[in-house]
Backbone as CSV, one residue per row, in Angstrom:
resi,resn,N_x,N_y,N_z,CA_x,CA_y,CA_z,C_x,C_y,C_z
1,UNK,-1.092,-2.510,17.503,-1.259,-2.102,16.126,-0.035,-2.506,15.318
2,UNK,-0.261,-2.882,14.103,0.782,-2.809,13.118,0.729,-2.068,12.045
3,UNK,2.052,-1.502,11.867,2.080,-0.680,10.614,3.033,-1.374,9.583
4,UNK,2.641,-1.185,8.205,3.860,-1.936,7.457,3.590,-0.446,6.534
5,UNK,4.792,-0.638,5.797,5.866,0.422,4.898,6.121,-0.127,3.836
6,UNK,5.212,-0.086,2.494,5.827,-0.855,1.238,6.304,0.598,0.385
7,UNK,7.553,-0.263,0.108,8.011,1.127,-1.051,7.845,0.049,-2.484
8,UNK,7.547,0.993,-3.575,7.598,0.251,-4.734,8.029,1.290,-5.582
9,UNK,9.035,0.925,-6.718,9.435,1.986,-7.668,8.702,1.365,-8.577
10,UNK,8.286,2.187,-9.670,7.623,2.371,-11.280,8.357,2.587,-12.031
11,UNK,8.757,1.785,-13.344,9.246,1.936,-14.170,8.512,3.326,-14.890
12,UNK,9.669,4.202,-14.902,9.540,5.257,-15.817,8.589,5.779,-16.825
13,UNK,7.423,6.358,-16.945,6.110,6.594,-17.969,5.000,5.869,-17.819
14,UNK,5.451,4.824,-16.710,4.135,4.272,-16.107,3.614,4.643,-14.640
15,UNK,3.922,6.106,-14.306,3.292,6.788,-12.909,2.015,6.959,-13.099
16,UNK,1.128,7.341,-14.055,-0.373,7.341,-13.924,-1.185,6.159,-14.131
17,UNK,-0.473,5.084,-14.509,-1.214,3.896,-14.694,-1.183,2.753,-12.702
18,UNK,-0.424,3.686,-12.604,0.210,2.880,-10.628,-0.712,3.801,-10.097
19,UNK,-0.594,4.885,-10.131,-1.713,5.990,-9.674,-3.093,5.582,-9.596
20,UNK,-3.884,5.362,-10.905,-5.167,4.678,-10.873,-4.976,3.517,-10.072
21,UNK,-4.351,3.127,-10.469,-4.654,1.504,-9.405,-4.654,1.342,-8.087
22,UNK,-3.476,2.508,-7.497,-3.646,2.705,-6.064,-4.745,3.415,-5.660
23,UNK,-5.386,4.413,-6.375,-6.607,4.646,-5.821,-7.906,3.808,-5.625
24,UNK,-7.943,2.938,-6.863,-9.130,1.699,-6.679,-8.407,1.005,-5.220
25,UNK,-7.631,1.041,-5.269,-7.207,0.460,-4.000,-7.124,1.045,-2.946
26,UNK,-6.808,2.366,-3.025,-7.684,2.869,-1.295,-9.205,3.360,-1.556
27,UNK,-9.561,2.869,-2.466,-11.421,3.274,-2.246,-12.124,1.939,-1.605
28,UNK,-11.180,0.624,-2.297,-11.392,-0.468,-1.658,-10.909,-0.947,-0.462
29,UNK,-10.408,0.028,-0.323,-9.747,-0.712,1.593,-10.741,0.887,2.289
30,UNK,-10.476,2.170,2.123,-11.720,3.058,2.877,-13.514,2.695,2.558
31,UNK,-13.448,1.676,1.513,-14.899,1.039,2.120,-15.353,-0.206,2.627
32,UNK,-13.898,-0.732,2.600,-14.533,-2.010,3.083,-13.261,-2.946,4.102
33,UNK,-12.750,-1.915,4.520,-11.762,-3.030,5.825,-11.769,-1.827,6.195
34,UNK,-12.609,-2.512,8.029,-12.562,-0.884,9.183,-11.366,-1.250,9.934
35,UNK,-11.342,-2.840,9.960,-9.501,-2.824,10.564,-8.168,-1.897,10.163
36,UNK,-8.356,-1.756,9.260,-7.155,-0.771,8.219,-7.660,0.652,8.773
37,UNK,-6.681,0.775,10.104,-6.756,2.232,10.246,-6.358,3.471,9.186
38,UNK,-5.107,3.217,8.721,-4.689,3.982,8.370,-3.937,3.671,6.732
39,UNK,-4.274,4.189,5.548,-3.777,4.004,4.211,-3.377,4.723,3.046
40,UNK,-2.382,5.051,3.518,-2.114,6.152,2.669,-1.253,5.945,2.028
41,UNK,-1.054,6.523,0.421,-0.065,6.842,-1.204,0.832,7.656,-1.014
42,UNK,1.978,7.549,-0.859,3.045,8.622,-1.109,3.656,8.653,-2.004
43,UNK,4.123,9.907,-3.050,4.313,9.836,-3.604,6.216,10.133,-3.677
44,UNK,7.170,9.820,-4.286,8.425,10.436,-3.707,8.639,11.855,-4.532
45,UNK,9.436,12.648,-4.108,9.711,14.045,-4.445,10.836,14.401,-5.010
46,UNK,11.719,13.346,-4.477,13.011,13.742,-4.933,13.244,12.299,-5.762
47,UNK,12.257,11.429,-6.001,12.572,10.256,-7.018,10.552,9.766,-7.088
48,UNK,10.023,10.525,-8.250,8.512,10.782,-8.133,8.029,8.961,-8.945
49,UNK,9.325,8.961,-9.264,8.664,7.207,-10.019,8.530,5.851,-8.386
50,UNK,8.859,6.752,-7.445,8.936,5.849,-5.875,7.755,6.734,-5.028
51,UNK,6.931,4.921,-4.813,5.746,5.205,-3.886,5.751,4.779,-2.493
52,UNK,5.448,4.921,-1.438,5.282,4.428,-0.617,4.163,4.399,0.206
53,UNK,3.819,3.468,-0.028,2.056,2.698,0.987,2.557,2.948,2.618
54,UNK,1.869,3.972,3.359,1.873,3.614,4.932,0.474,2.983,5.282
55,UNK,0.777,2.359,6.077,-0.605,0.931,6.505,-0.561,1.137,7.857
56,UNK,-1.593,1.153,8.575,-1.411,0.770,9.643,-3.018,0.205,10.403
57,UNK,-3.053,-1.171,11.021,-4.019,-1.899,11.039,-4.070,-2.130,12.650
58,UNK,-5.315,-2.486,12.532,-5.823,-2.456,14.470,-5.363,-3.697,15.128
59,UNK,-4.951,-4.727,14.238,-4.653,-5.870,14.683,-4.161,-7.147,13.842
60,UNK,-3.799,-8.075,14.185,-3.157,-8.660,12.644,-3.926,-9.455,12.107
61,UNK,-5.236,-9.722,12.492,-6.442,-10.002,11.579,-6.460,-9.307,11.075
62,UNK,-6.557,-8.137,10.848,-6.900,-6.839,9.679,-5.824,-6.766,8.933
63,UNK,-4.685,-6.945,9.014,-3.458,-6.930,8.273,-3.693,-8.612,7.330
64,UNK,-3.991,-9.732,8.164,-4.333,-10.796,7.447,-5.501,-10.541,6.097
65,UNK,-6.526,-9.588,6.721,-7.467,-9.354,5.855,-7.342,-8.862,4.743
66,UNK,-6.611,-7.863,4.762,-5.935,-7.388,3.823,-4.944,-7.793,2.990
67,UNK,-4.310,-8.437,3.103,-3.137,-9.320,2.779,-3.921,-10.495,1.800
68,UNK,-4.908,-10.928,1.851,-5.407,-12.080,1.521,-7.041,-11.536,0.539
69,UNK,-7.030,-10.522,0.585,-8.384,-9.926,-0.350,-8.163,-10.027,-1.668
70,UNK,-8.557,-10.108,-2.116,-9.210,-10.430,-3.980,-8.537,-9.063,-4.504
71,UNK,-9.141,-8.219,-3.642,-8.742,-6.738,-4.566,-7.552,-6.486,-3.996
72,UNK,-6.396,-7.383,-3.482,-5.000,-7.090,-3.068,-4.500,-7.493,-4.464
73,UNK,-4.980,-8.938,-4.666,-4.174,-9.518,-5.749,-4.711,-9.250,-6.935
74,UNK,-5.690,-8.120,-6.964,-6.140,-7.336,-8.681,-5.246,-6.305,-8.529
75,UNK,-5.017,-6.076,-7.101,-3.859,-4.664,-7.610,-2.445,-5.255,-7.906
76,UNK,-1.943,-6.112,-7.458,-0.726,-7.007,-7.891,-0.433,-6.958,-8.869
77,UNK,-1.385,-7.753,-9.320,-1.718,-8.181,-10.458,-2.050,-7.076,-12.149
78,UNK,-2.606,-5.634,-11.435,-2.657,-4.510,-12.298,-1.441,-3.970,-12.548
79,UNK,-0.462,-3.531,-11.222,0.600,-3.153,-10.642,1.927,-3.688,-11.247
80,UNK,1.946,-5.096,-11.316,3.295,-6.117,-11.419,3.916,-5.548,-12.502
81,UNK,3.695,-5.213,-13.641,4.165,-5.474,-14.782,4.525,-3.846,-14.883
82,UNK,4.488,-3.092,-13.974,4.564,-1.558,-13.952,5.912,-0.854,-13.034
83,UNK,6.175,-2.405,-12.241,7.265,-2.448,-11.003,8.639,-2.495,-11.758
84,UNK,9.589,-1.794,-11.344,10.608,-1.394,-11.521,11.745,-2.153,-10.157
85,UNK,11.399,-3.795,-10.222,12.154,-4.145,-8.750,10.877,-4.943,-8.178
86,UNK,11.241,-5.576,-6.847,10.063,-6.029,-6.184,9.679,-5.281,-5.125
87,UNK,8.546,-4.671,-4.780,8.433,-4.189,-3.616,8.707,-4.760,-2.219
88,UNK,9.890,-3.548,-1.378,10.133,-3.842,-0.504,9.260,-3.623,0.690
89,UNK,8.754,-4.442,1.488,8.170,-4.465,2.760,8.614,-5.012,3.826
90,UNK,8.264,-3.723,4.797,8.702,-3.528,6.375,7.739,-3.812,7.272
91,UNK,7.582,-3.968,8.348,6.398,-4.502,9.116,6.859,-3.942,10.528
92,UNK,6.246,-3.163,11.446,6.659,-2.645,12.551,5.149,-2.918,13.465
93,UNK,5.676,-2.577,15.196,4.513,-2.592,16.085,4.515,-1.709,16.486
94,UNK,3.459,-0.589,16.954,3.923,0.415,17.466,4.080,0.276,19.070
95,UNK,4.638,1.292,19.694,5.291,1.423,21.015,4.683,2.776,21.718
96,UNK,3.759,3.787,20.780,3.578,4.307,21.934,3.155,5.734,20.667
97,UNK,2.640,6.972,21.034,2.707,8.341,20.224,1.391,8.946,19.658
98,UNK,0.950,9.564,18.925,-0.296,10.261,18.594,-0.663,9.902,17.085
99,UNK,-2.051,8.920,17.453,-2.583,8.732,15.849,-3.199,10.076,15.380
């Protein structure tokens, strides 16, 4: 399995406009990539304009799949101009523990 870790900060007064978009975007990955185990929005607490995407995919076709979908680069593309920085991404394998 792979999991990747994107953090992205939001420029300031634009948290509900990143909000909508990440949700079209996990309605579009919980209906339509079963590779994408796992997709979840975090929101930060102690800095609420910082999100972080946990991903985690059955295999790296599904991570390819995702990576390369239409509705990746409408959220980019919705997203970009809302980014405060470029989003940083991490990419890990797992080793072992309880999904």
């Amino acid at each position: 399995m792979t999991t990747v870790i994107a953090t992205l900060k939001v420029q300031s007064g634009h948290e509900a406009a990143f909000e909508q978009a990440a949700r079209e975007m996990i309605a579009y990955v919980r209906a339509n990539e079963p590779g994408t185990k796992t997709y979840v929005c975090h929101r930060g607490t102690a800095e609420p304009n910082e999100y972080v995407f946990y991903e985690v995919y059955a295999d790296d076709a599904a991570l390819a799949a995702h990576s390369g979908s239409a509705q990746m680069m409408t959220f980019f593309g919705a997203v970009g101009r809302l980014l405060d920085g470029r989003p940083v991404i991490k990419m890990y394998q797992a080793i072992g523990g309880k999904p």
